[in-house]
C-alpha beads as a LAMMPS data file, in Angstrom:
LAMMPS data file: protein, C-alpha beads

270 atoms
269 bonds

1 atom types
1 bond types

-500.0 500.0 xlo xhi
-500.0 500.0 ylo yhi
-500.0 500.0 zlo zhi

Masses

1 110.0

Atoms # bond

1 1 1 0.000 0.000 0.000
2 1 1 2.652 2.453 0.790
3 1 1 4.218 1.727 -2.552
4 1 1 1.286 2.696 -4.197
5 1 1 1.173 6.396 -2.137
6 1 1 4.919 7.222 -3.382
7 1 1 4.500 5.666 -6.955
8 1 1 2.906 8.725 -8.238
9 1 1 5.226 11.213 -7.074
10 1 1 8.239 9.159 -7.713
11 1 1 6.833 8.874 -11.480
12 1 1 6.216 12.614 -11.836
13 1 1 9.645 13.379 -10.493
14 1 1 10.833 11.278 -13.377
15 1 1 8.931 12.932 -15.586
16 1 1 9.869 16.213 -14.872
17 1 1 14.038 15.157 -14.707
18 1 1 13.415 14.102 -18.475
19 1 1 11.965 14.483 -21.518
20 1 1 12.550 12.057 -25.046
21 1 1 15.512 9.505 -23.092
22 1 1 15.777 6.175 -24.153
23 1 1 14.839 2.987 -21.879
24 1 1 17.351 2.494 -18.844
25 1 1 18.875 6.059 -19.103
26 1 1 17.070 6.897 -15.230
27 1 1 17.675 3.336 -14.279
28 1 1 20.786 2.345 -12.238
29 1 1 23.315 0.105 -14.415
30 1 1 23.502 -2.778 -11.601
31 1 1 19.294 -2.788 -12.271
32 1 1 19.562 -3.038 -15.693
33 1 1 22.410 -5.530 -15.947
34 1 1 20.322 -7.749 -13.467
35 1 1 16.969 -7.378 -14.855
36 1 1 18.644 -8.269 -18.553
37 1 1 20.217 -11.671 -17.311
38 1 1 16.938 -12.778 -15.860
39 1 1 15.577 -11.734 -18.755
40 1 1 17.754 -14.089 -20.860
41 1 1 17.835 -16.913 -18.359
42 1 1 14.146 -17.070 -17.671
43 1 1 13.024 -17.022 -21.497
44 1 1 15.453 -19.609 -22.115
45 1 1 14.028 -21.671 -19.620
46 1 1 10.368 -20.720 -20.215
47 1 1 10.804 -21.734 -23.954
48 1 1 12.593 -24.990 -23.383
49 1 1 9.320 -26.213 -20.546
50 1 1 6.986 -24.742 -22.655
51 1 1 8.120 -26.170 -25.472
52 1 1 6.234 -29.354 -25.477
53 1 1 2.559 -27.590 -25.035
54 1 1 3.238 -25.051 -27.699
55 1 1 2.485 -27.480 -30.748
56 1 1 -1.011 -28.894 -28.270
57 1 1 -1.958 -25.314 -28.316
58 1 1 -1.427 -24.847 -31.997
59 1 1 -3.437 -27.555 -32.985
60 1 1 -6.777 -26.364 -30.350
61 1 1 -6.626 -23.477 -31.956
62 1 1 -6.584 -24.054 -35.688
63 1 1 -9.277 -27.214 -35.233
64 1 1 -11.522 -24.784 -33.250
65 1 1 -10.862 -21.365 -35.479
66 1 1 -9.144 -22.220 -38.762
67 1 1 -6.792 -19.716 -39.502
68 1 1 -3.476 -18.092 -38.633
69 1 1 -2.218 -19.676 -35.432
70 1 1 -0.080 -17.043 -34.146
71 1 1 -1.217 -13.466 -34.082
72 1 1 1.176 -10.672 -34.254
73 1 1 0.340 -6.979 -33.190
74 1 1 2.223 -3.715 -33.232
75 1 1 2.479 -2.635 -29.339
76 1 1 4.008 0.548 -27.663
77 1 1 6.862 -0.266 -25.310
78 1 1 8.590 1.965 -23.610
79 1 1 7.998 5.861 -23.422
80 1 1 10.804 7.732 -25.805
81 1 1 9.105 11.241 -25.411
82 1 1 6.596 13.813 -24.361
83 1 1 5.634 16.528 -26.787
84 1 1 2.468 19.141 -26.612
85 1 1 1.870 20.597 -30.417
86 1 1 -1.072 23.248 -30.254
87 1 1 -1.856 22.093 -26.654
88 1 1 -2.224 18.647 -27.581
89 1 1 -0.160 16.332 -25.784
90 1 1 1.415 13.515 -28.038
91 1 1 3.753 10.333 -26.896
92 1 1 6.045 8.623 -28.862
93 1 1 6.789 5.064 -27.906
94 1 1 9.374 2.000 -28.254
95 1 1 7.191 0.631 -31.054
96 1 1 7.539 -3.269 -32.172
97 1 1 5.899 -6.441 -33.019
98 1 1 4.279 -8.793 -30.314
99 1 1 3.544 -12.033 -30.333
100 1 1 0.631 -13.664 -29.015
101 1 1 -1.132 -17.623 -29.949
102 1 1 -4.376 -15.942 -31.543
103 1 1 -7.253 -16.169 -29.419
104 1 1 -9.659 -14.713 -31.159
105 1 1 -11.631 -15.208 -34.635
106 1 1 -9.563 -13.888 -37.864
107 1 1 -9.550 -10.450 -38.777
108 1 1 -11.384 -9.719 -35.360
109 1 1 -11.053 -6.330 -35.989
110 1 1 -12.239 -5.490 -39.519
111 1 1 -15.855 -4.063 -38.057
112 1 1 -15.090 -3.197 -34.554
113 1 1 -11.739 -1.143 -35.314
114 1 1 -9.169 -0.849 -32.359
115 1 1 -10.703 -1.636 -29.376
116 1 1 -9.675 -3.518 -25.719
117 1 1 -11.240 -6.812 -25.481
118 1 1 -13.514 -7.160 -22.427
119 1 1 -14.063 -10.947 -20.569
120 1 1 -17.077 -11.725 -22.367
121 1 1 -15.989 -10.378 -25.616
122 1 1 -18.109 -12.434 -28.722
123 1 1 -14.658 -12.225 -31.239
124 1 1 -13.037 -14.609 -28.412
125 1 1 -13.236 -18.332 -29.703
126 1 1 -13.749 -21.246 -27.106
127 1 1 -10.259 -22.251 -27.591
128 1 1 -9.595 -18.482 -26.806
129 1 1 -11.427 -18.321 -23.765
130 1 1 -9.208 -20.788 -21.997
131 1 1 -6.072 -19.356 -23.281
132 1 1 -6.979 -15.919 -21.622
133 1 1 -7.561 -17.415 -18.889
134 1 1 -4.677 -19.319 -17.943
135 1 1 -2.253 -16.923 -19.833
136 1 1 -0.941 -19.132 -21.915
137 1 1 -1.882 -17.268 -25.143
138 1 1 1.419 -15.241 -24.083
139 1 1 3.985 -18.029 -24.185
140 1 1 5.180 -17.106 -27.762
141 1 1 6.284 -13.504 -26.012
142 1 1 9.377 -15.548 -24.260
143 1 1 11.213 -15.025 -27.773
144 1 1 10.024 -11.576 -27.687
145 1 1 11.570 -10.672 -24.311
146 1 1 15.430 -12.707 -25.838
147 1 1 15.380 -10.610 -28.951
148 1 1 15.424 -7.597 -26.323
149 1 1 11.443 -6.022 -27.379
150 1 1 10.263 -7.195 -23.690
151 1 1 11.093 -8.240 -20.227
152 1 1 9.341 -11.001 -18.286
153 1 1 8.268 -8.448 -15.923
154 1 1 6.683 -4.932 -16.586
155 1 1 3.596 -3.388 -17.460
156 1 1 1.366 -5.073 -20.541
157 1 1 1.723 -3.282 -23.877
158 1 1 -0.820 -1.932 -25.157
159 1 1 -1.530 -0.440 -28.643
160 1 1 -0.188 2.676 -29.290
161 1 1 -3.271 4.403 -30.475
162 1 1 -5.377 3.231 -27.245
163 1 1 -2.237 4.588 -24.877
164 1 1 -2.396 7.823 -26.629
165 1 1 -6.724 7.971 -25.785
166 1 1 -6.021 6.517 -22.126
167 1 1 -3.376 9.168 -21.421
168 1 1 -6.422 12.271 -21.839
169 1 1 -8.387 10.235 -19.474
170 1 1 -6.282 9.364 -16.869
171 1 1 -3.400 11.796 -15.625
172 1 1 0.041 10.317 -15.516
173 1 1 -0.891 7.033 -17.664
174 1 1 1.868 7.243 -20.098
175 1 1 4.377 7.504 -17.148
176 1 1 3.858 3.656 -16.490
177 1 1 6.359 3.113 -19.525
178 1 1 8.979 5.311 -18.625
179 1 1 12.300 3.629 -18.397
180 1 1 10.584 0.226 -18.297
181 1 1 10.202 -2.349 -21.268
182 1 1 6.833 -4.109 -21.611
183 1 1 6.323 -7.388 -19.862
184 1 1 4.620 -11.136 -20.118
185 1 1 3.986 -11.111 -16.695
186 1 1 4.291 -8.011 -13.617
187 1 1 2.562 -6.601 -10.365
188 1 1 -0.493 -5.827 -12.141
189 1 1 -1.098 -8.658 -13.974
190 1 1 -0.611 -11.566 -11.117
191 1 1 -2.946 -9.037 -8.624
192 1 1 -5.957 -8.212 -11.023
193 1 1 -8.336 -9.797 -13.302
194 1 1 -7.510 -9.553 -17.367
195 1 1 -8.483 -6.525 -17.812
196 1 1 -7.313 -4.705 -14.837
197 1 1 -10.576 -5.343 -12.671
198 1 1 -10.312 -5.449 -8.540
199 1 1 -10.632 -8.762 -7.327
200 1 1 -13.246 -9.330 -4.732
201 1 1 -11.712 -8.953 -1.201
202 1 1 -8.644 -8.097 -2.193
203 1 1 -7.156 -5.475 0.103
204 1 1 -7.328 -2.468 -2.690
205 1 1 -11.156 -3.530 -3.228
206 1 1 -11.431 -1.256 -0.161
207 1 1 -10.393 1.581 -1.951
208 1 1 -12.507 1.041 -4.768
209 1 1 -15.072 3.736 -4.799
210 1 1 -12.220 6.336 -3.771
211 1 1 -9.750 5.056 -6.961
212 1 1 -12.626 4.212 -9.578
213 1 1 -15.063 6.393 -11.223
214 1 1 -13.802 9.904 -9.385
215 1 1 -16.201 12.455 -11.170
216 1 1 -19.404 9.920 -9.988
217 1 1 -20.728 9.842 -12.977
218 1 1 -23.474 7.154 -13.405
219 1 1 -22.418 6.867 -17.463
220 1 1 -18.613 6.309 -16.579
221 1 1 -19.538 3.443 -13.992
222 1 1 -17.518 0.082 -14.853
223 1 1 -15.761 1.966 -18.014
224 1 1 -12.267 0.996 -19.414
225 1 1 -10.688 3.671 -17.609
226 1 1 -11.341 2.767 -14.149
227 1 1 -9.868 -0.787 -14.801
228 1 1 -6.554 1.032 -16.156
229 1 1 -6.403 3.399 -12.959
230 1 1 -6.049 0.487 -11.145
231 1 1 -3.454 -1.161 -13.166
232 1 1 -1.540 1.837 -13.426
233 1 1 -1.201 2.081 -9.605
234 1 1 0.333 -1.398 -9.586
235 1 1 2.452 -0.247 -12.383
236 1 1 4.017 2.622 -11.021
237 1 1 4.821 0.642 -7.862
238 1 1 6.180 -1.739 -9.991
239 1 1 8.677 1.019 -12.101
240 1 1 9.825 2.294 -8.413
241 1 1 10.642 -0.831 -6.723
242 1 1 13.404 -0.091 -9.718
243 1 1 15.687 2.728 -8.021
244 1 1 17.392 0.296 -5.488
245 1 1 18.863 -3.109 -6.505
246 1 1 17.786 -5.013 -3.739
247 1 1 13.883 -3.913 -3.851
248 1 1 13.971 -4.509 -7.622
249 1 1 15.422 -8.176 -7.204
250 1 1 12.751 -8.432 -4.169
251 1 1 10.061 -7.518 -6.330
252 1 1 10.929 -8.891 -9.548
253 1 1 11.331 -12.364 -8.347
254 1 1 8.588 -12.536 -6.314
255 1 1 6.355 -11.914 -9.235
256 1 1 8.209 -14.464 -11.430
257 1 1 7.505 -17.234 -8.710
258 1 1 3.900 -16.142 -7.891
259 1 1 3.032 -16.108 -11.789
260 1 1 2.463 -20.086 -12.802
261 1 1 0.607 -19.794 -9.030
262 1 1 -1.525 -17.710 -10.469
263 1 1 -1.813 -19.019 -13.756
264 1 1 -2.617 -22.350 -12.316
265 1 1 -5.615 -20.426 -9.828
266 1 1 -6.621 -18.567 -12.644
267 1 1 -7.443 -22.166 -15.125
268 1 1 -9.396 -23.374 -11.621
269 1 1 -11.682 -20.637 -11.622
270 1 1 -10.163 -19.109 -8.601

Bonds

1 1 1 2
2 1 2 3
3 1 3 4
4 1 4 5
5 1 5 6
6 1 6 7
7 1 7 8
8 1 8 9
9 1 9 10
10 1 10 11
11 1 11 12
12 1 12 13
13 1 13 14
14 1 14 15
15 1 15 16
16 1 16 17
17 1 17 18
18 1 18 19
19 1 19 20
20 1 20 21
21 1 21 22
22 1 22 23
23 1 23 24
24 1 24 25
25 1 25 26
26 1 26 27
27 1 27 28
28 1 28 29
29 1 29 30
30 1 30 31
31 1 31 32
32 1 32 33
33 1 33 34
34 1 34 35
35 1 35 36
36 1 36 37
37 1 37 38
38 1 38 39
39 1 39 40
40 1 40 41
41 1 41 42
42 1 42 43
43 1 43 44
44 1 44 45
45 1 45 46
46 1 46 47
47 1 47 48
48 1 48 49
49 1 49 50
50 1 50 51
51 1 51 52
52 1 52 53
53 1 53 54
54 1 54 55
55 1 55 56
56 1 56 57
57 1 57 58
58 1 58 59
59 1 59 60
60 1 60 61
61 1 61 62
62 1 62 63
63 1 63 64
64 1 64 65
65 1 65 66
66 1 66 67
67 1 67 68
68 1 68 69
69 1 69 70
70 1 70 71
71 1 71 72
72 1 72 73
73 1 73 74
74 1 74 75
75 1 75 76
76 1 76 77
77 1 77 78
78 1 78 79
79 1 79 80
80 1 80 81
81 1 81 82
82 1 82 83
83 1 83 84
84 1 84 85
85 1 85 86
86 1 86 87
87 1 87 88
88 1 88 89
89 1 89 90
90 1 90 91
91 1 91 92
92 1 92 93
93 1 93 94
94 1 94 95
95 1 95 96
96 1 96 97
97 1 97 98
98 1 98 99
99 1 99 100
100 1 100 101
101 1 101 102
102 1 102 103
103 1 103 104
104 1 104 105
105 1 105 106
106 1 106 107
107 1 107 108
108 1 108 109
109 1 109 110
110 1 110 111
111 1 111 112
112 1 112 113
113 1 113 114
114 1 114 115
115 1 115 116
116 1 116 117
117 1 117 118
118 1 118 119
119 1 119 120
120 1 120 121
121 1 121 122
122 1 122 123
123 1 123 124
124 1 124 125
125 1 125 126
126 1 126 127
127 1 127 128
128 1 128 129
129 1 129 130
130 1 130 131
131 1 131 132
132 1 132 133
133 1 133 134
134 1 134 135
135 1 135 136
136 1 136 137
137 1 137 138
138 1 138 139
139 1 139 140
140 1 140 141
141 1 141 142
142 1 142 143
143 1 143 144
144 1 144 145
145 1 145 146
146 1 146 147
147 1 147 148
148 1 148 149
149 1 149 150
150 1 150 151
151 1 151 152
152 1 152 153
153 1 153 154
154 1 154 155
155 1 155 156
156 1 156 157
157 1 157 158
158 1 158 159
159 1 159 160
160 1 160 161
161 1 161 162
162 1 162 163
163 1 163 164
164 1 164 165
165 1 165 166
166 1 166 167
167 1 167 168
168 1 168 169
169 1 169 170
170 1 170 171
171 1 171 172
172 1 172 173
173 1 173 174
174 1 174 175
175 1 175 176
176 1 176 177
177 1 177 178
178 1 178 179
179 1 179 180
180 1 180 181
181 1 181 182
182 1 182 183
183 1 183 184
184 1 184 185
185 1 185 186
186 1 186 187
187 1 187 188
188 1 188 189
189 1 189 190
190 1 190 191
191 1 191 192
192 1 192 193
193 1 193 194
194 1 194 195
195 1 195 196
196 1 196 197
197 1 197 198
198 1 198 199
199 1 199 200
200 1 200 201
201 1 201 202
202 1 202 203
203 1 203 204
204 1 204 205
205 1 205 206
206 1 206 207
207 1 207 208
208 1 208 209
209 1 209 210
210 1 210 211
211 1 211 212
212 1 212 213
213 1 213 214
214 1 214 215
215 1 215 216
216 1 216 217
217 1 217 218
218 1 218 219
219 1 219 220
220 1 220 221
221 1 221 222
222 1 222 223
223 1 223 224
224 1 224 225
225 1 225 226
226 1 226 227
227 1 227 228
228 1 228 229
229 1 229 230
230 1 230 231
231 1 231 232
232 1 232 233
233 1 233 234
234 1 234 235
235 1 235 236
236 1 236 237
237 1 237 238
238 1 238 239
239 1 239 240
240 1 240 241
241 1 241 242
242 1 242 243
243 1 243 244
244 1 244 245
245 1 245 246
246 1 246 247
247 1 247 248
248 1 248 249
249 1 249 250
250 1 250 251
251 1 251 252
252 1 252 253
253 1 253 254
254 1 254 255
255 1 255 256
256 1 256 257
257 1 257 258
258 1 258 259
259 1 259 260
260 1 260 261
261 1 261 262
262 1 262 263
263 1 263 264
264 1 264 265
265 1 265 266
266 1 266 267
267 1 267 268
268 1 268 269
269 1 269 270
């Protein structure tokens, strides 16, 4: 809880140090060099076990939705720069290519355009559905964090476009991708539902009506944006457990040992 107080202010502080740097310039060498060599060492690993399920997968998907069985997307990673052109604030990103096993139906976005899929989303197949779930539509991202476009931990990248809306809705939301790369797994995503929602009892469920919805408007109730207040909360606590070596290493290996925990809750229903 206390990390999520100072996360804010420590992120604001960054922003205001720098403007258009390049991942790792405000993060201490020792962090980097550590958080790269886990990197390497736990994709290695993750693609040698995974190995085995990865043709299963493959073959669920294409007999339930024929079609592509990989799905690649363009993503924003981390933040390069803050510019405001005629009082309009635009972002420039880290962009590259993610990879994901496709859970949804082909070409699921030729009538709905760029949108965030929600949990009951009709373009999601059956095959889909379980994927989600248990988060193991992400295991092609492992070669995505060795060729150096992602880390195992960090915040989820998201589309480019949709960070650019969410940053005019929610102060500070771009500032979760400062200095950080993109990850398959991180803070957020082993203490929330898919898309960011509070789980019930949880101890920031308490906090709910204070963090979500802050204007009280009955039209903005359970929108997108109070889902990714939450997450970036989790984020930011995530990108300052970064300025000392031994809270990063804390932080970043407990996730990475509470993920398949989760993962294995999550495909139980839990």
């Amino acid at each position: 809880m206390n990390q999520w107080r100072f996360a804010s202010k420590t992120s604001a502080r960054r922003s205001s140090l720098v403007r258009g740097v390049h991942y790792g310039a405000l993060v201490l060498r020792s962090v980097r060099f550590a958080k790269r060599a886990i990197d390497i060492a736990g994709a290695a690993v993750g693609l040698v076990l995974t190995a085995p399920l990865m043709p299963l997968i493959a073959a669920a998907i294409y007999i339930d939705s024929p079609g592509p069985v990989l799905f690649r997307q363009r993503r924003a990673g981390s933040l390069k720069s803050i510019k405001t052109r005629n009082g309009i604030k635009e972002l420039t990103f880290e962009e590259f290519d993610m990879h994901k096993f496709r859970t949804m139906i082909p070409d699921a976005e030729r009538k709905t355009g760029v949108i965030v899929a929600g949990a009951d989303d009709p373009r999601i197949t059956r095959v889909g559905k379980f994927l989600r779930k248990s988060r193991l539509d992400e295991l092609p991202q492992f070669w995505d964090v060795l060729r150096g476009k992602m880390s195992l931990v960090g915040p989820r990248p998201e589309r480019p476009e949709l960070l650019q809306n969410l940053s005019y809705a929610i102060p500070l939301f771009e500032e979760r991708m400062r200095d950080v790369k993109p990850g398959i797994t991180g803070l957020a995503q082993i203490s929330l539902g898919y898309t960011g929602s509070i789980p019930e009892g949880s101890e920031i469920s308490k906090l709910a009506e204070t963090l979500q919805n802050p204007w009280q408007l009955d039209e903005t109730k359970g929108s997108l944006a109070d889902d990714m207040r939450i997450k970036l909360l989790y984020d930011l606590a995530y990108t300052a457990s970064m300025e000392r070596l031994d809270t990063f290493l804390r932080t970043e290996l407990g996730i990475i040992f509470k993920t398949p925990l989760v993962m294995l809750k999550m495909t139980q229903g839990r």
